[in-house]
C-alpha positions as CSV (number, residue, x, y, z in Angstrom):
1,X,0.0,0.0,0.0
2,X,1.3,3.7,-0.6
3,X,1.0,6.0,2.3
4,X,0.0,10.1,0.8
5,X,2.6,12.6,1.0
6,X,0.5,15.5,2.2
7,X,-1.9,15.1,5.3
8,X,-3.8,17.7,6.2
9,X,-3.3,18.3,9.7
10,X,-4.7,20.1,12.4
11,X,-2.5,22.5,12.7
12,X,-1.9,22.6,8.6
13,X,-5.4,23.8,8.8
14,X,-4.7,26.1,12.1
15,X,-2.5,27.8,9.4
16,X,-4.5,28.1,6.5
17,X,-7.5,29.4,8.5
18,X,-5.5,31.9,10.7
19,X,-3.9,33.1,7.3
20,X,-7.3,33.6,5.4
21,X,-9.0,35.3,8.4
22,X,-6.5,37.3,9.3
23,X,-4.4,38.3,6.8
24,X,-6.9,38.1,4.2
25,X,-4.8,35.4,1.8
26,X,-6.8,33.7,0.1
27,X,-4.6,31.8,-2.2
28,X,-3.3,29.8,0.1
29,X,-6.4,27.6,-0.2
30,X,-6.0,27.2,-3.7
31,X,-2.5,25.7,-2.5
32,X,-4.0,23.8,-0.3
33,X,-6.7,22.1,-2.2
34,X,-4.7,21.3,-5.1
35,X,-2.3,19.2,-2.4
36,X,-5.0,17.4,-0.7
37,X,-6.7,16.3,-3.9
38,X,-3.2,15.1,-4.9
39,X,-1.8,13.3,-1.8
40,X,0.1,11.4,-3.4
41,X,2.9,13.4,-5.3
42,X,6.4,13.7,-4.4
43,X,6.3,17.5,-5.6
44,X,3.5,19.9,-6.3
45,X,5.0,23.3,-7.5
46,X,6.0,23.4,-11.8
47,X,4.1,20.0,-11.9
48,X,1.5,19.6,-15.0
49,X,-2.1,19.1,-13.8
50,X,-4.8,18.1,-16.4
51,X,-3.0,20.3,-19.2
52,X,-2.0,23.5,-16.5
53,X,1.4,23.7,-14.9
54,X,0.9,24.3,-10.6
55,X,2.4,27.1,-9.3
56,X,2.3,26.4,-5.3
57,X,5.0,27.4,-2.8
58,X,7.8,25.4,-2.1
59,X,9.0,26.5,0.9
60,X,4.9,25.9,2.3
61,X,4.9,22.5,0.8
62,X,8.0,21.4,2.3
63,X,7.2,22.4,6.1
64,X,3.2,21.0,5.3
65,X,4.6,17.5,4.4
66,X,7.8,17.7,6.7
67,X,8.0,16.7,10.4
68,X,5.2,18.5,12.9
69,X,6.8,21.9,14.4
70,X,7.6,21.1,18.0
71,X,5.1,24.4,19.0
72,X,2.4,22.2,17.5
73,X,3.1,18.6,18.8
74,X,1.2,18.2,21.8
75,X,-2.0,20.5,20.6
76,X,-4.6,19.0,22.1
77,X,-8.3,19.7,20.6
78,X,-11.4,19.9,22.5
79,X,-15.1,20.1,21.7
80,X,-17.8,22.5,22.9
81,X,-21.2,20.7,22.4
C-alpha cells in the first residue's frame, strides 16, 4: 500500500485558516486544495495538472509535508457541544 505525502493536519489547517482570516490570503487555499486532492505526489510546485502547470509554494509545501513543528506537537483539541 502507498501512504499520501500531504496530510492535512490540524494544525496545517490552524495555518490556512488563521492566514485567510486574518491576513486576508486567500490563495493559500487554492494551494492547499490542489495538495490534498493530490496526496500522493512527491512535488507539487511546476508539476502539470490536467494540461495547467501548478504554481504552489515550495517552501509551504515542504514544512506541510515535513516533520510537525515542536510548537504544535502536543496540541490538544477539544469540543464544545
Amino acid at each position: 500500500a502507498v501512504n499520501p505525502n500531504f496530510v492535512p493536519r490540524n494544525w496545517v489547517l490552524d495555518e490556512i485558516i488563521r492566514r485567510v482570516e486574518k491576513d486576508g490570503e486567500r490563495d493559500v487555499l487554492r494551494r492547499a486544495m490542489h495538495m490534498a486532492l493530490h496526496p500522493f505526489e512527491d512535488a507539487w510546485h511546476g508539476e502539470t495538472v490536467e494540461g495547467t502547470v501548478y504554481e504552489g509554494d515550495q517552501e509551504e509545501e515542504a514544512r506541510w509535508v515535513g516533520d510537525v513543528p515542536k510548537l504544535e506537537r502536543a496540541m490538544q483539541c477539544s469540543c464544545s457541544s
